[in-house]
mmCIF file as Biopython writes it, N, C-alpha, C and O atoms, coordinates in Angstrom:
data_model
#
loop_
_atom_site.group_PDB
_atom_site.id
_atom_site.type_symbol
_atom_site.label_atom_id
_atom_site.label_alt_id
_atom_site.label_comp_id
_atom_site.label_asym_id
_atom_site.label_entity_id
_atom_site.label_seq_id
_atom_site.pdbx_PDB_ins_code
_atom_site.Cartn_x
_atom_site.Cartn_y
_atom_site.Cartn_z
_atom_site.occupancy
_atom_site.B_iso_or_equiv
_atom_site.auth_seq_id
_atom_site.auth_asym_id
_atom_site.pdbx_PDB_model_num
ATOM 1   N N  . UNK A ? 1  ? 93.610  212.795 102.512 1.0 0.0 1  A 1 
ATOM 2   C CA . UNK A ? 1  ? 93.421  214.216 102.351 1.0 0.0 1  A 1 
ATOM 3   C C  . UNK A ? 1  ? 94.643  214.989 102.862 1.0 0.0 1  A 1 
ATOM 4   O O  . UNK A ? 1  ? 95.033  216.073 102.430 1.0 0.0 1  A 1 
ATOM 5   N N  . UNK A ? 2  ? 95.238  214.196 103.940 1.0 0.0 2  A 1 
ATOM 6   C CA . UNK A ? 2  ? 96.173  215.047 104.106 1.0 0.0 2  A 1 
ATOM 7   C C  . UNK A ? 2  ? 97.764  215.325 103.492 1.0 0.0 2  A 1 
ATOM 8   O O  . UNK A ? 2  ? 98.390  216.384 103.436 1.0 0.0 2  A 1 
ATOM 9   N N  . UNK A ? 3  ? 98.184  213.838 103.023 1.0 0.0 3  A 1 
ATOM 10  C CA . UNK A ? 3  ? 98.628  213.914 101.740 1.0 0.0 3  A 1 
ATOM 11  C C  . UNK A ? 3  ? 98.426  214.963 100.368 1.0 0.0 3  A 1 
ATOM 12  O O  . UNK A ? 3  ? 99.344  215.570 99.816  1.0 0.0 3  A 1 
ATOM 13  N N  . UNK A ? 4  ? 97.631  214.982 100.156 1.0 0.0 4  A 1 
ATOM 14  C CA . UNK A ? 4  ? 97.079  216.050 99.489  1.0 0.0 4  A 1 
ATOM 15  C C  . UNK A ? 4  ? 97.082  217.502 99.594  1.0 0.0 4  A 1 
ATOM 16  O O  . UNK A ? 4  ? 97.272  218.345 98.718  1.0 0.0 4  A 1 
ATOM 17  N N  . UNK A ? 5  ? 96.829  217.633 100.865 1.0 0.0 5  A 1 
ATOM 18  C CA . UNK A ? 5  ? 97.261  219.086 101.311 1.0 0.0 5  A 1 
ATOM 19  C C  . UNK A ? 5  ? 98.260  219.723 101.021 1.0 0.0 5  A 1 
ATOM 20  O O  . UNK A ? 5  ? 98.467  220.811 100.484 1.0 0.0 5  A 1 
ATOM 21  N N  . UNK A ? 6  ? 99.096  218.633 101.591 1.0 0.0 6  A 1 
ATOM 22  C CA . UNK A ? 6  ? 100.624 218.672 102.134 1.0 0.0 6  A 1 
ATOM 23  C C  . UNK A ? 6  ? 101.240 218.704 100.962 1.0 0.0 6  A 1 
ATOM 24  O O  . UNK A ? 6  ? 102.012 219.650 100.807 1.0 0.0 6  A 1 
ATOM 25  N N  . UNK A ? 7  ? 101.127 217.964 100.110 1.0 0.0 7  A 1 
ATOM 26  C CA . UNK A ? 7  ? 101.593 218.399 98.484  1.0 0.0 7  A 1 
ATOM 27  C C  . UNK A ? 7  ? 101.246 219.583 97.941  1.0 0.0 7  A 1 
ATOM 28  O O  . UNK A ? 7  ? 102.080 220.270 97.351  1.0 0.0 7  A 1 
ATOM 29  N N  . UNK A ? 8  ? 99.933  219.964 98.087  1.0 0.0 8  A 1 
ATOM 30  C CA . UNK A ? 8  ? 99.387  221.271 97.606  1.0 0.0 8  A 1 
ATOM 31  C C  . UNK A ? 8  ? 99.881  222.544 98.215  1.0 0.0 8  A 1 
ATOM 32  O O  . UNK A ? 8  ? 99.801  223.697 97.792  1.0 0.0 8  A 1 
ATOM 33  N N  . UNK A ? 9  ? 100.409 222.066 99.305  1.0 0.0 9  A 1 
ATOM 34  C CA . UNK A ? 9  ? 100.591 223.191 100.408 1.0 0.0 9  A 1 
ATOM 35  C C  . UNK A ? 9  ? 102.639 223.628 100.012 1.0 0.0 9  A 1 
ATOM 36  O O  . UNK A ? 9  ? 103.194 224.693 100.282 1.0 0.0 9  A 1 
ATOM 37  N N  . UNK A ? 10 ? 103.215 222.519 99.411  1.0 0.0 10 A 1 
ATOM 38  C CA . UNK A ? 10 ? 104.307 222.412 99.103  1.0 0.0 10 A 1 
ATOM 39  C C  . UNK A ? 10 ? 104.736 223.659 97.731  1.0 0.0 10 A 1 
ATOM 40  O O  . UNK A ? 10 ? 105.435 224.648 97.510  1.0 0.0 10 A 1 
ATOM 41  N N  . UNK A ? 11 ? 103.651 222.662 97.043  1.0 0.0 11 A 1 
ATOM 42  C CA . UNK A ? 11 ? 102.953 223.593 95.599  1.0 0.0 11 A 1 
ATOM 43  C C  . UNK A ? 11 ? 103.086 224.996 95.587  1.0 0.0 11 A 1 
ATOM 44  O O  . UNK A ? 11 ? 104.023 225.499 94.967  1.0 0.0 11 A 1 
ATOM 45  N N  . UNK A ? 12 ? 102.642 225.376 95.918  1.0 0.0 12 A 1 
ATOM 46  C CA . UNK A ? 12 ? 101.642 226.588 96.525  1.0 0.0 12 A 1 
ATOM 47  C C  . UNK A ? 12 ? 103.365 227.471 96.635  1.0 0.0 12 A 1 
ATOM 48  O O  . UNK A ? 12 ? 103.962 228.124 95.779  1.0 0.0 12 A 1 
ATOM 49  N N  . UNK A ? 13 ? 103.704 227.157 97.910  1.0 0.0 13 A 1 
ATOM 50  C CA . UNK A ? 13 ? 105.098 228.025 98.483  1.0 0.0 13 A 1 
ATOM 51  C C  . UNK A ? 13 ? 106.500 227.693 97.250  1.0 0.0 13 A 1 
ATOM 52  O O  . UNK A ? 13 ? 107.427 228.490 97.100  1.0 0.0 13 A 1 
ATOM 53  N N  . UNK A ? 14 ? 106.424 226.868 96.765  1.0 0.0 14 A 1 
ATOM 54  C CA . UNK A ? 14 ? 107.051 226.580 94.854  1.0 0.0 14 A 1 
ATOM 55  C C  . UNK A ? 14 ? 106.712 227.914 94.229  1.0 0.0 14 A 1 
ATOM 56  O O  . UNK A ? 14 ? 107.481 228.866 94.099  1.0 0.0 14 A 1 
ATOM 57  N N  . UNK A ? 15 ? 105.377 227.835 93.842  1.0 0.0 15 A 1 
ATOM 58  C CA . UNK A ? 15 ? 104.602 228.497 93.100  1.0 0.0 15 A 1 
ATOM 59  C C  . UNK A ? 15 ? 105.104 230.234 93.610  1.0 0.0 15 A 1 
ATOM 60  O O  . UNK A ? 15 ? 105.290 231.053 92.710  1.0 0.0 15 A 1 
ATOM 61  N N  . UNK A ? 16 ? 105.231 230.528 94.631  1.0 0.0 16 A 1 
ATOM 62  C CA . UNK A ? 16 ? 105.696 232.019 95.245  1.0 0.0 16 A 1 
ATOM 63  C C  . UNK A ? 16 ? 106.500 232.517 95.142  1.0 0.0 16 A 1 
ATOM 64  O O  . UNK A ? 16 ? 106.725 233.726 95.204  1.0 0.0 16 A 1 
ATOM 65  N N  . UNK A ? 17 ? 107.379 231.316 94.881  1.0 0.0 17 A 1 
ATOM 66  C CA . UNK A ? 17 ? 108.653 232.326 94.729  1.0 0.0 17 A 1 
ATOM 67  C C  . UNK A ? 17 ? 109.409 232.400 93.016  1.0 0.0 17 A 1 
ATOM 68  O O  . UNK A ? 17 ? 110.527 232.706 92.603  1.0 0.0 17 A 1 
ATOM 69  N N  . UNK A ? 18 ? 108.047 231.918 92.324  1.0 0.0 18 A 1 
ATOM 70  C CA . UNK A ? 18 ? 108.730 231.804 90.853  1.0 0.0 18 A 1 
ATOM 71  C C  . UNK A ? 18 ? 108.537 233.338 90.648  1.0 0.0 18 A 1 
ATOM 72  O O  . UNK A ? 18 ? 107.754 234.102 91.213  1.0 0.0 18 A 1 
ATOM 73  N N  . UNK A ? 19 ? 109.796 233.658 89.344  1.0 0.0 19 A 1 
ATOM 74  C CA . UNK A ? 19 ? 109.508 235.232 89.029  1.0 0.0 19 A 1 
ATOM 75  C C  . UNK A ? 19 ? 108.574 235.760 87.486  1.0 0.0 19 A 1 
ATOM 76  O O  . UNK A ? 19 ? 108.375 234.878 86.650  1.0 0.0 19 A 1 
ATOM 77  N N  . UNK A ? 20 ? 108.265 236.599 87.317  1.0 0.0 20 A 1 
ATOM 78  C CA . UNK A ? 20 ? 107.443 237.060 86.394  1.0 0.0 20 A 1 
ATOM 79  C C  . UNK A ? 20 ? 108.293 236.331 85.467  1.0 0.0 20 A 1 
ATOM 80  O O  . UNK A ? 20 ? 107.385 235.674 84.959  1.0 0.0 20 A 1 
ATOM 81  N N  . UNK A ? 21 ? 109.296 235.956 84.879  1.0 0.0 21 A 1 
ATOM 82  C CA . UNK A ? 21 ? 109.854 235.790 83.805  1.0 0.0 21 A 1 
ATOM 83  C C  . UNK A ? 21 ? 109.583 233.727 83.698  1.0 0.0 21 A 1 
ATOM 84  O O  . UNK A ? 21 ? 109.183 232.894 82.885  1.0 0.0 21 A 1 
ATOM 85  N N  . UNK A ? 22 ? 110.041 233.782 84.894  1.0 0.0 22 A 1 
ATOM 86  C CA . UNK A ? 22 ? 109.131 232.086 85.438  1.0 0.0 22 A 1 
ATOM 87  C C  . UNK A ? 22 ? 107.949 231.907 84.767  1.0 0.0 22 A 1 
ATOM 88  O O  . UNK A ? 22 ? 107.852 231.069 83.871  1.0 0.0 22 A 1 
ATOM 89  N N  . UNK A ? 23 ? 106.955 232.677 85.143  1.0 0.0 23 A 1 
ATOM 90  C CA . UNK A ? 23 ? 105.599 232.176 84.702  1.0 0.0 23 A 1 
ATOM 91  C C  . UNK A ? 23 ? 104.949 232.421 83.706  1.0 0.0 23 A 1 
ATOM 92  O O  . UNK A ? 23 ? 103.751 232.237 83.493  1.0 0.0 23 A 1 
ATOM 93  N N  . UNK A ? 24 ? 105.944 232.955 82.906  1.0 0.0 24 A 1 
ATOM 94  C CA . UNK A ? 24 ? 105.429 233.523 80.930  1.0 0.0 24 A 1 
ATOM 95  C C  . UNK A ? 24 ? 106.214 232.696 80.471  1.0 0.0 24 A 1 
ATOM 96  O O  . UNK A ? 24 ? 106.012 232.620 79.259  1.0 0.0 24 A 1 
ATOM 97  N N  . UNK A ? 25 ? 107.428 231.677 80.957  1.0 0.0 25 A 1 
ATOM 98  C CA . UNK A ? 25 ? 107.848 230.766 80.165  1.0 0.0 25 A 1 
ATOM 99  C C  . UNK A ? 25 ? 107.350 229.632 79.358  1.0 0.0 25 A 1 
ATOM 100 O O  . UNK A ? 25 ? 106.890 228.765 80.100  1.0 0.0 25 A 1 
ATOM 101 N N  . UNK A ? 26 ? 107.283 229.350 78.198  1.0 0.0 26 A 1 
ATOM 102 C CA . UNK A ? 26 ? 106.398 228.523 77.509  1.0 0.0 26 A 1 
ATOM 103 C C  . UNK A ? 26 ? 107.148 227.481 77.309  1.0 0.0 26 A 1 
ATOM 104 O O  . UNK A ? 26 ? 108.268 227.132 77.683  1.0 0.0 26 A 1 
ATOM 105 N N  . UNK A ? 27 ? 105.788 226.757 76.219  1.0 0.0 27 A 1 
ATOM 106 C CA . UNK A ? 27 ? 106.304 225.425 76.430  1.0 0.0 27 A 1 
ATOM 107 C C  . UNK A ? 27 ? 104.872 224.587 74.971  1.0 0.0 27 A 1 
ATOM 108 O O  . UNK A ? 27 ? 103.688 224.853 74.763  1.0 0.0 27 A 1 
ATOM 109 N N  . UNK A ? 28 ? 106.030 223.382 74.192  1.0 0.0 28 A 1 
ATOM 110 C CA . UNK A ? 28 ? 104.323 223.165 73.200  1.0 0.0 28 A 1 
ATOM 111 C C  . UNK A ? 28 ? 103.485 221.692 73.811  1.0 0.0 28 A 1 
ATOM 112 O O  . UNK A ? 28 ? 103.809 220.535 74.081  1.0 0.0 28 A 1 
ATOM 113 N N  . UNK A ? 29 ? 102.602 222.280 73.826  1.0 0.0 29 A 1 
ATOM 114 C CA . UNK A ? 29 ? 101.310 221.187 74.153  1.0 0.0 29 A 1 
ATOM 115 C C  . UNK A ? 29 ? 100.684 221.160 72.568  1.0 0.0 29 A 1 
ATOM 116 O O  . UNK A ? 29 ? 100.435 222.025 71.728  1.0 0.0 29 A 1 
ATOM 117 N N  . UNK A ? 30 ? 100.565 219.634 72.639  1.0 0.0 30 A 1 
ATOM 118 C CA . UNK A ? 30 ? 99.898  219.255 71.531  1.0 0.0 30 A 1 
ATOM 119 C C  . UNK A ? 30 ? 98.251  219.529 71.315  1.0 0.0 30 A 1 
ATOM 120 O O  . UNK A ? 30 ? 97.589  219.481 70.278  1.0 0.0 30 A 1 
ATOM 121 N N  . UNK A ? 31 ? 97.877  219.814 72.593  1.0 0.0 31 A 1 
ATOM 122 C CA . UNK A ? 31 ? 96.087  220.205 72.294  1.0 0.0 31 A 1 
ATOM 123 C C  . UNK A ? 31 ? 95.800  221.781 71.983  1.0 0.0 31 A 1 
ATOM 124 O O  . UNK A ? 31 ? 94.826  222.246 71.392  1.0 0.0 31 A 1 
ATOM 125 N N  . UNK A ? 32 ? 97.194  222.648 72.680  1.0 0.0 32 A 1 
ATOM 126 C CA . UNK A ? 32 ? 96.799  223.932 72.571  1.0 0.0 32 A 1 
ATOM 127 C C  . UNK A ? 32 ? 97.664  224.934 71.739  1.0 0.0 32 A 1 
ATOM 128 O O  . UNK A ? 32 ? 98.884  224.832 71.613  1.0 0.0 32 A 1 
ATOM 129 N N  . UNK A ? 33 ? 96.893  225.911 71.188  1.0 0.0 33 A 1 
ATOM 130 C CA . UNK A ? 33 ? 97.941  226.910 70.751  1.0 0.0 33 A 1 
ATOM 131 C C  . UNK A ? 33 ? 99.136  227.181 71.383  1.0 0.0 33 A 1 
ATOM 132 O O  . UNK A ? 33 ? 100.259 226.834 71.019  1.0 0.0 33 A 1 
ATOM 133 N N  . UNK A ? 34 ? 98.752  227.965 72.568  1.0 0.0 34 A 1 
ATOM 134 C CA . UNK A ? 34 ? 100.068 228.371 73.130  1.0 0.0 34 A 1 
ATOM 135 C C  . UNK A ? 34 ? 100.198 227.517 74.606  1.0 0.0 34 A 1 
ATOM 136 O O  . UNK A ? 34 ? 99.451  226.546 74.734  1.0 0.0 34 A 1 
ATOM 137 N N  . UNK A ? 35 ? 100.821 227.745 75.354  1.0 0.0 35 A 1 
ATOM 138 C CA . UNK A ? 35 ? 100.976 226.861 76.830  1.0 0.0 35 A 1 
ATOM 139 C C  . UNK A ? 35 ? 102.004 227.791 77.471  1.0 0.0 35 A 1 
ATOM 140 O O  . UNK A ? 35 ? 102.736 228.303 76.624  1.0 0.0 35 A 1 
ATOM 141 N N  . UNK A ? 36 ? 102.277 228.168 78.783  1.0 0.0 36 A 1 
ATOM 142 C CA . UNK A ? 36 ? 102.883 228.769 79.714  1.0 0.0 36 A 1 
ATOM 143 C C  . UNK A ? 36 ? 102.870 227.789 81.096  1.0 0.0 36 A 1 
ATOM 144 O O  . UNK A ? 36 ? 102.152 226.794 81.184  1.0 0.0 36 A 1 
ATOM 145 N N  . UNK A ? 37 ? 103.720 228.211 82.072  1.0 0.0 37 A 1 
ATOM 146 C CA . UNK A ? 37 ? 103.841 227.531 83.911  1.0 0.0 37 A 1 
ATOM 147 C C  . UNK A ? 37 ? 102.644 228.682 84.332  1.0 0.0 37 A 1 
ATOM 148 O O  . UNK A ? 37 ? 102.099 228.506 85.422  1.0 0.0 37 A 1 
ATOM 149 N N  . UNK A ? 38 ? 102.209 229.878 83.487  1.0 0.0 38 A 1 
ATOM 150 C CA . UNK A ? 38 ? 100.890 230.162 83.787  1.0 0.0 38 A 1 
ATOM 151 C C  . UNK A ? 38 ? 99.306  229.389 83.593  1.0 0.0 38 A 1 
ATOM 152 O O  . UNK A ? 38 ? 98.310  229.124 84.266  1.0 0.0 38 A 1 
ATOM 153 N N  . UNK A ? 39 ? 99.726  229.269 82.477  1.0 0.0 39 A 1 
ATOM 154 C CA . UNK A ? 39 ? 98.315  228.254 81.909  1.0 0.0 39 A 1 
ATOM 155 C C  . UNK A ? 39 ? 98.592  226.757 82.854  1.0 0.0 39 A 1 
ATOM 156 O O  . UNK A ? 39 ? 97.757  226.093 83.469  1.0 0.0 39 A 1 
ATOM 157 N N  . UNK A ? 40 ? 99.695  226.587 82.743  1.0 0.0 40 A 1 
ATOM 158 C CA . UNK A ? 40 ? 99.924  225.160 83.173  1.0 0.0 40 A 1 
ATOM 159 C C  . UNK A ? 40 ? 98.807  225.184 84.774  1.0 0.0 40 A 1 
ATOM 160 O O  . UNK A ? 40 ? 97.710  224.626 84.774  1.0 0.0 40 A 1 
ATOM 161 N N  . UNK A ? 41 ? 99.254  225.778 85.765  1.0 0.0 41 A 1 
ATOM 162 C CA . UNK A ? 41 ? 99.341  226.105 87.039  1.0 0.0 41 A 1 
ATOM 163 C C  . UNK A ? 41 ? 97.653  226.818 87.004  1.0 0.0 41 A 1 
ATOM 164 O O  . UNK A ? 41 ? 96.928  226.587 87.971  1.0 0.0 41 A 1 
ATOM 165 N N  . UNK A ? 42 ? 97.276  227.424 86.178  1.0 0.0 42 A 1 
ATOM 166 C CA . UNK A ? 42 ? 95.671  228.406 86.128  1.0 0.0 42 A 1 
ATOM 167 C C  . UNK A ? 42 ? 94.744  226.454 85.862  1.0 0.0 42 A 1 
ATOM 168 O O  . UNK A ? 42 ? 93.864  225.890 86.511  1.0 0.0 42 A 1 
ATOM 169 N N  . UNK A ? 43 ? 95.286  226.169 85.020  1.0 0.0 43 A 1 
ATOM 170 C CA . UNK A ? 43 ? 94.472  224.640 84.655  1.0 0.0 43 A 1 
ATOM 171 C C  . UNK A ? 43 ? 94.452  224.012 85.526  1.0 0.0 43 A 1 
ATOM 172 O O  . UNK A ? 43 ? 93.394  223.383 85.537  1.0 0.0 43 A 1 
ATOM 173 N N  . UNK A ? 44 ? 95.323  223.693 86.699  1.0 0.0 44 A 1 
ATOM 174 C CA . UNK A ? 44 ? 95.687  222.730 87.773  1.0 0.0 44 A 1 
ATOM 175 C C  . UNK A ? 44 ? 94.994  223.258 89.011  1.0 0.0 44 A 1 
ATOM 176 O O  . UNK A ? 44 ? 94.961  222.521 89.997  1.0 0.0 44 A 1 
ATOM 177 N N  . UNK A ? 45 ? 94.536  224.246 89.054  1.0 0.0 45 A 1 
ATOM 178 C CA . UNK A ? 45 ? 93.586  225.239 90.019  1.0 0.0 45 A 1 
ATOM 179 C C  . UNK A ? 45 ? 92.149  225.123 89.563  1.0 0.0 45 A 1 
ATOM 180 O O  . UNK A ? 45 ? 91.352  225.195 90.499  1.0 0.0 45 A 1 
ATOM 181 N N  . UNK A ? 46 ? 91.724  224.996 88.614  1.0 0.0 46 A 1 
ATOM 182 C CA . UNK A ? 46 ? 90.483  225.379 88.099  1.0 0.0 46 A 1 
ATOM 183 C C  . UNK A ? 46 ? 90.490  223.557 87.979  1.0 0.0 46 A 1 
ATOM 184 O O  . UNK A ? 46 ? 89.382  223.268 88.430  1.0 0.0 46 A 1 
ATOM 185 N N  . UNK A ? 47 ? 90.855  222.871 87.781  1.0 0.0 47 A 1 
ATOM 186 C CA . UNK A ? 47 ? 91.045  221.346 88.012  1.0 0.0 47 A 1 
ATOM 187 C C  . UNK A ? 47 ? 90.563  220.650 89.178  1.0 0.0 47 A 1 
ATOM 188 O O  . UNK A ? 47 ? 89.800  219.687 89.257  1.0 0.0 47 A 1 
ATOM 189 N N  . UNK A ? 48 ? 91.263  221.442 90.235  1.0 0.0 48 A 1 
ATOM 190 C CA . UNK A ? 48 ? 90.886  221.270 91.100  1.0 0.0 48 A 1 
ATOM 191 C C  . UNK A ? 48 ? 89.728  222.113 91.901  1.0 0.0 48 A 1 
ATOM 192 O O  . UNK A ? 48 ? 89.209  221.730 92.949  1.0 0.0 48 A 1 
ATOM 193 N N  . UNK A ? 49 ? 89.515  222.954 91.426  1.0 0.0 49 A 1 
ATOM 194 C CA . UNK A ? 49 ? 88.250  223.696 92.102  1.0 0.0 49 A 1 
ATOM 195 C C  . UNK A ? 49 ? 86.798  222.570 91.352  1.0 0.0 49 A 1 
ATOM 196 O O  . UNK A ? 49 ? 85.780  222.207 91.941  1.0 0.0 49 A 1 
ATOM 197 N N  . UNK A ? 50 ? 87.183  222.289 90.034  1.0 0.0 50 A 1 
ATOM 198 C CA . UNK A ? 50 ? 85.941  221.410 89.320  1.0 0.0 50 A 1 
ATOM 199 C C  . UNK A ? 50 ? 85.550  220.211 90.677  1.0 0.0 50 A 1 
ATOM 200 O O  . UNK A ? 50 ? 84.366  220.056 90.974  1.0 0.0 50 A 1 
ATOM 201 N N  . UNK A ? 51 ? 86.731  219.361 91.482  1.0 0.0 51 A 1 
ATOM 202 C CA . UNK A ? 51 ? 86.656  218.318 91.537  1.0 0.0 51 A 1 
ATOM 203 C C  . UNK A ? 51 ? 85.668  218.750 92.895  1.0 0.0 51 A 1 
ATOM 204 O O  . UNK A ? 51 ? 84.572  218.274 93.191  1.0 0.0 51 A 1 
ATOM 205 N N  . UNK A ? 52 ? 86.389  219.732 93.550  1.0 0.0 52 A 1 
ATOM 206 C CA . UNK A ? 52 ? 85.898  220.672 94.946  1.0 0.0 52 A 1 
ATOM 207 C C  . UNK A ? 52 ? 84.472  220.596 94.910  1.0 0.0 52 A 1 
ATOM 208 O O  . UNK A ? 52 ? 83.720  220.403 95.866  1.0 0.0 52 A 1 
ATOM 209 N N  . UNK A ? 53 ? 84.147  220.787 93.578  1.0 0.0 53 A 1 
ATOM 210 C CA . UNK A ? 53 ? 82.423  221.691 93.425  1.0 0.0 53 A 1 
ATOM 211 C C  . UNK A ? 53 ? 81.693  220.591 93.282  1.0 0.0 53 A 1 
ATOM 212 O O  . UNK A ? 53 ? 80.553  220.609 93.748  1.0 0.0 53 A 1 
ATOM 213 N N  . UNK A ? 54 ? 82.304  219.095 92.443  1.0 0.0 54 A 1 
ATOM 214 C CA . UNK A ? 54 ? 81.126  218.021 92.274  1.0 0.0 54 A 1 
ATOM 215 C C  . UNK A ? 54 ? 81.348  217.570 93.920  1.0 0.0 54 A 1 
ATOM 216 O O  . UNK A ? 54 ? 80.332  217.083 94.416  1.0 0.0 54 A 1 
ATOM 217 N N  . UNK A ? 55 ? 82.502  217.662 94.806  1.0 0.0 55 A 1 
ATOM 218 C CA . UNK A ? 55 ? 82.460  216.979 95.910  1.0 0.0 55 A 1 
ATOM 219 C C  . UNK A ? 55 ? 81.093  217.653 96.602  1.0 0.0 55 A 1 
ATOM 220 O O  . UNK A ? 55 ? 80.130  217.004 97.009  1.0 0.0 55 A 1 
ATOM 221 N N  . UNK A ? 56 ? 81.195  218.706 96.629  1.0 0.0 56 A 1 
ATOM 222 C CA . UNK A ? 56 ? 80.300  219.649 97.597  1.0 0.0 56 A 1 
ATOM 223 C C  . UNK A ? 56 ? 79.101  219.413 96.992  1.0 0.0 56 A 1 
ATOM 224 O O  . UNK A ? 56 ? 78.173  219.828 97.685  1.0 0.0 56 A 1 
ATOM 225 N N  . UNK A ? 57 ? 78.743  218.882 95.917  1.0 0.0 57 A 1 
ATOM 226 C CA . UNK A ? 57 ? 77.112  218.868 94.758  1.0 0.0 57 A 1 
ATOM 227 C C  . UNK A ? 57 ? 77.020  217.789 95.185  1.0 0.0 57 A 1 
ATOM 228 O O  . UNK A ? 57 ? 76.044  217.845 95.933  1.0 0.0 57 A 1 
ATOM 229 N N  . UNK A ? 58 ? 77.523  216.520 95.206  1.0 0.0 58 A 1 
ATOM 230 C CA . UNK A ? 58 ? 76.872  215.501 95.638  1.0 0.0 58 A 1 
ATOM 231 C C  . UNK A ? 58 ? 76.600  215.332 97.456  1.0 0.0 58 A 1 
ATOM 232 O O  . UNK A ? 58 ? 75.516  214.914 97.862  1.0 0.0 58 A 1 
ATOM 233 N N  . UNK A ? 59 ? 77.658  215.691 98.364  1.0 0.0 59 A 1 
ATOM 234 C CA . UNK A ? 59 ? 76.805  216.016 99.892  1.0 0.0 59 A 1 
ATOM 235 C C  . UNK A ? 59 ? 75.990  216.593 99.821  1.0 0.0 59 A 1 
ATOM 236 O O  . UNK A ? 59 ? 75.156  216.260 100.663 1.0 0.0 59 A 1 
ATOM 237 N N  . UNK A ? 60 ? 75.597  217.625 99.040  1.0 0.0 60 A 1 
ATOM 238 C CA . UNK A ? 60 ? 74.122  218.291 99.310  1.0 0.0 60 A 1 
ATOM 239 C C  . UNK A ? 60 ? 73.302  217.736 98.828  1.0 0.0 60 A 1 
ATOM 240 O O  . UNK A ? 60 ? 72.228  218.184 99.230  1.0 0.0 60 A 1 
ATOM 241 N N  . UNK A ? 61 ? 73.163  216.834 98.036  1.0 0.0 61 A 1 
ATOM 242 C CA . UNK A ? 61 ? 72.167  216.082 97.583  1.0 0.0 61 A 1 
ATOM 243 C C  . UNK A ? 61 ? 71.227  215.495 98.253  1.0 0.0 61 A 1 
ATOM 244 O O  . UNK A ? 61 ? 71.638  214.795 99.178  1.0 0.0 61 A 1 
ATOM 245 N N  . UNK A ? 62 ? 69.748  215.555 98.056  1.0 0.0 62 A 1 
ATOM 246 C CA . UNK A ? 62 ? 68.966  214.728 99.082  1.0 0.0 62 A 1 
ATOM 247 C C  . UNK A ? 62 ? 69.133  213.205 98.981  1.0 0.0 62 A 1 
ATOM 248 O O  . UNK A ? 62 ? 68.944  212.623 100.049 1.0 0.0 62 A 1 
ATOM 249 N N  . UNK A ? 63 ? 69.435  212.462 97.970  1.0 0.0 63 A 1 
ATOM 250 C CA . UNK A ? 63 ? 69.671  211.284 97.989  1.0 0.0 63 A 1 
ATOM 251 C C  . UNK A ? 63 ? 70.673  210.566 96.872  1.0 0.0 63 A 1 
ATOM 252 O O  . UNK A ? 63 ? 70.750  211.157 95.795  1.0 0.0 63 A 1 
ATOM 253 N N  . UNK A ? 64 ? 71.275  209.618 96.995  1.0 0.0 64 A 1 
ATOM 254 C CA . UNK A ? 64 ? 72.702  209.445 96.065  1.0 0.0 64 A 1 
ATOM 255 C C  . UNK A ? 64 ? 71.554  208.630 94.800  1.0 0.0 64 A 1 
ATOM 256 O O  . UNK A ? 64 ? 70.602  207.917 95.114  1.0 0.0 64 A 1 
ATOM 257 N N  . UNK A ? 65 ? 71.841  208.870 93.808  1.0 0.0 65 A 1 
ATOM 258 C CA . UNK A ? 65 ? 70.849  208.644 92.537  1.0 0.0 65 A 1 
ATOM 259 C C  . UNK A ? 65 ? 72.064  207.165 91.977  1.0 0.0 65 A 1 
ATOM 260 O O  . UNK A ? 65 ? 71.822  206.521 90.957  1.0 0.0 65 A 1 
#
């Protein structure tokens, strides 16, 4: 986990100092219409919030099925 952080935490201070012109830069992905270091970076958040939410759904569980 802390590996993880520590990458994310790396991420993160990357991610701050890119400029508006940074994060409308595109780019083609074969699954989607359009693609941006916005979309890229919004997907990689919401990616990880998914993984966050089954972690937290299965501890609350009364019993592992």
């Amino acid at each position: 986990m802390e590996h993880f952080s520590s990458d994310r935490r790396r991420l993160v201070e990357r991610l701050h100092s890119l400029s508006a012109e940074d994060w409308q830069r595109t780019a083609e992905h074969e699954e989607y219409t359009h693609y941006s270091v916005f979309i890229m970076f919004r997907h990689l958040a919401m990616h990880d919030m998914f993984h966050a939410y089954r972690i937290e759904e299965l501890l609350l569980k009364n019993d592992w099925e």
